[in-house]
N, C-alpha and C positions, 0 to 999 in steps of 0.2 A: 192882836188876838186872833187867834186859828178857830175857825167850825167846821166839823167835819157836817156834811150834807147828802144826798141823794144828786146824783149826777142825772141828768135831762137829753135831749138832742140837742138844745142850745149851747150845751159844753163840749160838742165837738170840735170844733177850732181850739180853744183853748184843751185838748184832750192832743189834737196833733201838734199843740206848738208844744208842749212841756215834753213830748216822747221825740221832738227833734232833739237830733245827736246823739240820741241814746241808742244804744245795741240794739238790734232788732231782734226780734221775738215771734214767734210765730201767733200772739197772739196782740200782737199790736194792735192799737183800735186807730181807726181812721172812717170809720163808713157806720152808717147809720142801722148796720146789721145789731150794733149794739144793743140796740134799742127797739129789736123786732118784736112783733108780738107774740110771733111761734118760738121766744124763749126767754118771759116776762118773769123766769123767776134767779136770772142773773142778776145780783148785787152789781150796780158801781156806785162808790162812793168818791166825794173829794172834800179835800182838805181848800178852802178858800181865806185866803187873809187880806182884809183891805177891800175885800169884792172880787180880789184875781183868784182864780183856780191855781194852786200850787202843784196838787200831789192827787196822784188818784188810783183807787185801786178796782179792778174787776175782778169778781169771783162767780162762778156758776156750780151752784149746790145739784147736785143731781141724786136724790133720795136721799139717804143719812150720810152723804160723805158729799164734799167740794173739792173744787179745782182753782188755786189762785192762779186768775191767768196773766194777772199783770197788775204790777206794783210798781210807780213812778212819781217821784219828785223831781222837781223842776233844777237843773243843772246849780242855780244859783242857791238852789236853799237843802242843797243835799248834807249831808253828814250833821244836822240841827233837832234831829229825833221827830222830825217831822212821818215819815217811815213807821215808827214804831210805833206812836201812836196811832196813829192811820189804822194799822197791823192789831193795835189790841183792841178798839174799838168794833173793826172786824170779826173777829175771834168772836169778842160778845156777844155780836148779832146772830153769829153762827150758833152759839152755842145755846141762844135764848129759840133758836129755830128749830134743835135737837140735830145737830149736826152732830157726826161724833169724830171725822178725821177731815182734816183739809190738808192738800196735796200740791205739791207744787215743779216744776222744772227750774234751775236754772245752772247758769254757764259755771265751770268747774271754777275759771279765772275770775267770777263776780267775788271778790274776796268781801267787799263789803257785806254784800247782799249774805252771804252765809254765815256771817258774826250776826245778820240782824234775825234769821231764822234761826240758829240756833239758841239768841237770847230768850226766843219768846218758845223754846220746846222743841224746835221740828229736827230730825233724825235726817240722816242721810239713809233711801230705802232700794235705790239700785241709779241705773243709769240707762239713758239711750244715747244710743252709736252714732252722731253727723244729724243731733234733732236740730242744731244752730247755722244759718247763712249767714255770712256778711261779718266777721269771717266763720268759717266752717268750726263746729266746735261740739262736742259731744255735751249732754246735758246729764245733771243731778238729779235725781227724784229725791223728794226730802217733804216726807210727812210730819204731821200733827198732828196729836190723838187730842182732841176738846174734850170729850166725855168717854167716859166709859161705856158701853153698853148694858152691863153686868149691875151698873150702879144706878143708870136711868131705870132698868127693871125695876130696882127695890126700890126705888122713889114714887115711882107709878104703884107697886103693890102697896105701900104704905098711904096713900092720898088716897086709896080707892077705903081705905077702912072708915 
């Protein structure tokens, strides 16, 4: 049985071993920056089964919109929907935060990864030219509207009567 949890500094080792051999990302975690205080209001969460950290995901909310900076399951328990749930638990948390778009990069050739963002809603919204090293590779922007603006308004107008 899986729980998703609030990831620590203590889940750093286990945060570099699940991101060995996966493509690199310019927003790879490895260092304790994760977890600074001048930026306490970054999400990371992980998926733990058994006590081992499997899957984890980082997001930094910056006023009404995020940025998913990294989304990883561990080599052995990939394509199991571990991911997706990760993904809509996420979402929730955003969207009980009043988030209203979360934003994301990834590689054109991540075929998986883009069946799993397009399941859960996100658009493809433009591209940058050579964002990827190791190998070189131009990246995807691919948003997610969680709420509407237009509809929080008349939520907020109606609780205030």
């Amino acid at each position: 049985m899986s729980r998703i949890r609030n990831l620590t500094p203590a889940d750093l080792t286990a945060l570099a071993a699940i991101s060995a051999g996966q493509p690199t990302s310019p927003h790879s975690p490895g260092n304790e920056s994760l977890f600074a205080p001048e930026a306490p209001e970054r999400i990371l969460l992980g998926v733990e089964e058994a006590g081992a950290l499997v899957a984890f995901a980082i997001v930094l909310p910056v006023m009404d919109e995020a940025e998913l900076e990294n989304i990883v399951v561990a080599s052995a328990r990939q394509q199991q929907g571990i991911a997706q749930e990760l993904l809509t638990v996420l979402i929730e948390e955003l969207r009980r935060r009043g988030i209203l778009r979360l934003h994301l990069e990834v590689r054109p050739s991540n075929l998986p990864a883009h069946a799993l963002y397009r399941s859960v809603g996100f658009r493809v919204t433009g591209s940058r030219p050579g964002y990827y090293s190791n190998p070189l590779e131009d990246a995807l922007l691919m948003t997610l509207t969680i709420q509407n603006k237009d509809n929080l308004d008349a939520i907020g107008f109606f609780r205030s009567l």
